[in-house]
N, C-alpha and C positions, 0 to 999 in steps of 0.2 A: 914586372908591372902588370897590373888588372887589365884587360881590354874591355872589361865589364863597361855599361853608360853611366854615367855620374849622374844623368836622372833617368828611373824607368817607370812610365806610366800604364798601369795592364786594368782592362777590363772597366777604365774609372765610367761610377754614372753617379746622376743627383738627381732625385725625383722632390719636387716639392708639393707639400699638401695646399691644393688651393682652394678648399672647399669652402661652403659657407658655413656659420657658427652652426653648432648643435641643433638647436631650438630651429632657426632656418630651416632647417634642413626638415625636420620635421612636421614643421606648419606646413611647409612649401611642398612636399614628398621629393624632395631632393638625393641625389648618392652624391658621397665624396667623391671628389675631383683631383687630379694629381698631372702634375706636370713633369715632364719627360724631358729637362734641361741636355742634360750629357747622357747621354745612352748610351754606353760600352764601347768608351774609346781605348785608343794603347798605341803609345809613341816611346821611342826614348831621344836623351840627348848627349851625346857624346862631351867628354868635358873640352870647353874651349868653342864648345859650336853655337852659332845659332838657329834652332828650330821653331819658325812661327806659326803661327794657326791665323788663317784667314778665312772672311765667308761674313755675308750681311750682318745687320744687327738680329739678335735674336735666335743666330745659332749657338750660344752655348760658350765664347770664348772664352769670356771674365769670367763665368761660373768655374771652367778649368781653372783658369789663373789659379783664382781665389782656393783652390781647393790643391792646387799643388804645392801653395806655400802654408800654408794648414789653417786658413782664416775660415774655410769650411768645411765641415766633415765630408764625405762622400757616403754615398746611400749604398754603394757597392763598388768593387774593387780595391786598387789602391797604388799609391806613390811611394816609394822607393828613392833615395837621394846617397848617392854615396855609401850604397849598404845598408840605409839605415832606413825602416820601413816608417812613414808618417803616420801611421795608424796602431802599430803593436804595441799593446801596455807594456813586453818583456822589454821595450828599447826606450823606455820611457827616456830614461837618464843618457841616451845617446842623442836622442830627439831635441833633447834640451839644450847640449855639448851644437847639436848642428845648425839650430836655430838662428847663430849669431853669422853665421856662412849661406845664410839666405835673406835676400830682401825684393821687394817691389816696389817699382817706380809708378802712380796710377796716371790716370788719363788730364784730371784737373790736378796741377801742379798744387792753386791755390786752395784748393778743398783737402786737397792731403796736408798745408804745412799749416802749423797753427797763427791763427792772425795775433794772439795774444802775446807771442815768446820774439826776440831777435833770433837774425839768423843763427848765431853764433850759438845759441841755447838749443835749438834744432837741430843743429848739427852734430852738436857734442853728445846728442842725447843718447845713440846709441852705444857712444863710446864709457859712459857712463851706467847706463842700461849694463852691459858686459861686462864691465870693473876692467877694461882694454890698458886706461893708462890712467896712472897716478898722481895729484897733481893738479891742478888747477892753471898754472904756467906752462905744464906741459900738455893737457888737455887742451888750452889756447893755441899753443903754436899747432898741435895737431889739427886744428881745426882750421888755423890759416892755410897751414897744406893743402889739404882739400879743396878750399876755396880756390884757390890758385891751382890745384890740378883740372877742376871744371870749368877753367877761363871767369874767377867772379877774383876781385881785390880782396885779400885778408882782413882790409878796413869795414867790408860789405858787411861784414858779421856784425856790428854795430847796429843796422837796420833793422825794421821792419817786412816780413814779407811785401805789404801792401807797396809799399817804396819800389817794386822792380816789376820788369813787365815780366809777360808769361814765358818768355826764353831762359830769363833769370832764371824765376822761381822756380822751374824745371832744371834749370843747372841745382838751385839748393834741390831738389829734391835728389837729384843725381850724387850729390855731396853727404847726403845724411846716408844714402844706401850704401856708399862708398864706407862710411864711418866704422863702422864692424868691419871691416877687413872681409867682405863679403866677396863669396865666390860664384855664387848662382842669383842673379837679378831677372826675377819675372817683370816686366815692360807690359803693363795693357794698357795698348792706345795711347802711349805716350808722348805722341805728337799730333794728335788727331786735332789738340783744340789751340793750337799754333799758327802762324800765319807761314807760308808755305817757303820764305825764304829763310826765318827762324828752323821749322823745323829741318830744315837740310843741315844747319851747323849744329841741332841737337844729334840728330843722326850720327855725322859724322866724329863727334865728340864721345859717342856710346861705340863706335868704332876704333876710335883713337883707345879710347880705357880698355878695350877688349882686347888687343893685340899689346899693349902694355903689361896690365895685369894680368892675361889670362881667366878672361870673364867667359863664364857663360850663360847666355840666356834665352830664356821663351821669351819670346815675341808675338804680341797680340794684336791685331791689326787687319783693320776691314779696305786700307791703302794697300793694293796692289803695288804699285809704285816705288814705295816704301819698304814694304817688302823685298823685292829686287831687290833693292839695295842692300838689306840688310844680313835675310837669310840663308844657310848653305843647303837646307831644306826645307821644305814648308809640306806643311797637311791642310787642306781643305775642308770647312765645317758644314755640314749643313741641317738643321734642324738638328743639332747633337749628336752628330755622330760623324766621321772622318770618312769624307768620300774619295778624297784620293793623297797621297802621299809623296812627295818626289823632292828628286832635288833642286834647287831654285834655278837654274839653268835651265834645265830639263825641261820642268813644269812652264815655264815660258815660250819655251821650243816647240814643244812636243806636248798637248794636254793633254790628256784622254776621255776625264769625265766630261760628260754633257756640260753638268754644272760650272765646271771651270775655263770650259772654252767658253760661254756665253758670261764669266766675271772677265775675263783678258778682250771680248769683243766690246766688253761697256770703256771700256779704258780710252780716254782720249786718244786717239790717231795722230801723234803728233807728226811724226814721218809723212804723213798723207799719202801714205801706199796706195792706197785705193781697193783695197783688199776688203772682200765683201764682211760684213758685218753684222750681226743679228744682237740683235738689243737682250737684255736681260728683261723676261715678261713675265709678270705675276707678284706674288708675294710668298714669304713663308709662310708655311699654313701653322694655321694654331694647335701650338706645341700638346695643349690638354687633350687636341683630338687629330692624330695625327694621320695622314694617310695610310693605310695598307700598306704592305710591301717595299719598293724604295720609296723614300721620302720624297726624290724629286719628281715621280713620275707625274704629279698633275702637272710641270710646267716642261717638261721634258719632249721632244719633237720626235725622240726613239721609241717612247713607252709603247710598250706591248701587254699583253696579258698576263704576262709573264709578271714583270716589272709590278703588274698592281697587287700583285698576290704573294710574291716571293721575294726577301728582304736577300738584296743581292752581299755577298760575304768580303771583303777586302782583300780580291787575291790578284798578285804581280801591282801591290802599291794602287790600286784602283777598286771601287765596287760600284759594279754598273752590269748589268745584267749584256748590254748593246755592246760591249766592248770584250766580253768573254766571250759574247759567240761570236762575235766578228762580223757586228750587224750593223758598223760603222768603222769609215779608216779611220788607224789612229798614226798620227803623224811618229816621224823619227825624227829625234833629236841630231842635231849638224855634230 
């Protein structure tokens, strides 16, 4: 058996042109402008694992998502799933073959399902989509299964989206990715627009089908919280590019980047340790113009000269200039 990762991600970026029109640009004496979404990240995911990517809005998550299930090109690099590169013309007809072995679950359950179709036609769609099963009788019972493996009644398929609140219609959408007989489910933000005792029984329902089926998946998600719960590793985003990398235990225990001890000191205190605390200060800077050197140095408490001039490299699962030279303690994990 391979010990190779069932997904590997190397070098992925995505610049977007955000310039103004032609003519603009010329009245105005304007240069084209470009954005710097994902700047040369690289992860992989073990099959059966879950690895998420966390970090405010605006670092770059859902452009990965989106671009490891092939909804968007990438400007450089590339993804890799089971052997099978997403970008190579020679694997076209492989690409095609793995397509039905990937799906994504997005953030608004009700902007992904169609308000026009019943459940039951949503559901079936990918199974039909793939030519999976034969039959219209048996496409129906197949679709009652599902229903009932995501805690919804077989009868539910008669409905309307608009009919179910947003746990539901996050179960349907759990139910259509399920439908293809899928093996790698990308998750952005799939609980974010939930109320917070829903999204614990979605979680643990993406849990429950994991250790079932033998799911794996990326994890998008700016919920620390959540996170915990979900990941066996996590990578850290910031302005597009992965500042530190660890396993979810670990990375809890023990942070190392700047960046990611000041997201775990915004985190409610529910314990009331008392344990001193420094707020998260500043904003992302603007991606089109981004700082020098590390990206978090303006809000950074270590930055040196160093730091504003020199784009520190991701070595030992971290990149941070303060933590290589040992110009901060960095905690041990229990």
């Amino acid at each position: 058996m391979s010990n190779a990762p069932f997904v590997e991600v190397k070098d992925l970026r995505r610049v977007f042109d955000v310039s103004k029109p032609w003519l603009n640009r010329v009245l105005e004496g304007g240069e084209k402008q470009y954005l710097k979404a994902v700047d040369g990240i690289s992860f992989d995911i073990a099959r059966g694992e879950t690895f998420a990517l966390v970090g405010e809005s605006g670092s770059g998550k859902s452009t990965v998502a989106r671009m490891v299930v092939g909804l968007l090109p990438p400007s450089g690099g590339g993804v890799t799933i089971d052997g099978v590169s997403m970008a190579d013309a020679a694997q076209a007809a492989a690409r095609q073959r793995l397509r039905r072995r990937i799906q994504m679950i997005f953030q608004d359950p009700y902007a992904s399902l169609n308000p026009r179709w019943r459940v039951d036609r949503i559901v079936a769609e990918p199974i039909r989509a793939f030519d999976l099963i034969k039959g219209e009788r048996e496409i129906a019972n197949r679709v009652g299964e599902l229903l009932s493996l995501v805690g919804l009644h077989p009868d539910d398929g008669k409905k309307f989206p608009h009919e179910f609140s947003g746990g539901q219609r996050q179960r349907i959408a759990i139910a259509r990715a399920l439908a293809s007989n899928a093996e790698f489910i990308v998750c952005d933000e799939p609980t974010s627009a939930l109320d917070v005792s829903v999204q614990a029984q979605i979680l643990n329902l993406m849990r429950d089908l994991q250790d079932r089926l033998g799911l794996t998946y990326l994890f998008i998600s700016h919920n620390l919280a959540v996170v915990r719960h979900m990941a066996s590793r996590i990578g850290v985003m910031y302005l597009g590019r992965i500042v530190e990398v660890s396993g979810g235990r670990e990375l809890f225990q023990a942070p190392k980047h700047p960046y990611t001890r000041m997201l775990l000191d915004a985190v409610p205190d529910i314990g009331m340790t008392g344990r001193q605390r420094v707020p998260v200060n500043g904003e992302i800077p603007n991606p089109i113009n981004p700082p020098s050197g590390c990206p978090f140095n303006p809000r950074c408490p270590f930055a040196n000269d160093r730091c504003r001039t020199e784009r520190p490299p991701l070595d030992e699962g971290v990149a941070c200039h303060a933590v290589h030279e040992r110009r901060i303690d960095v905690p041990v994990a229990a």
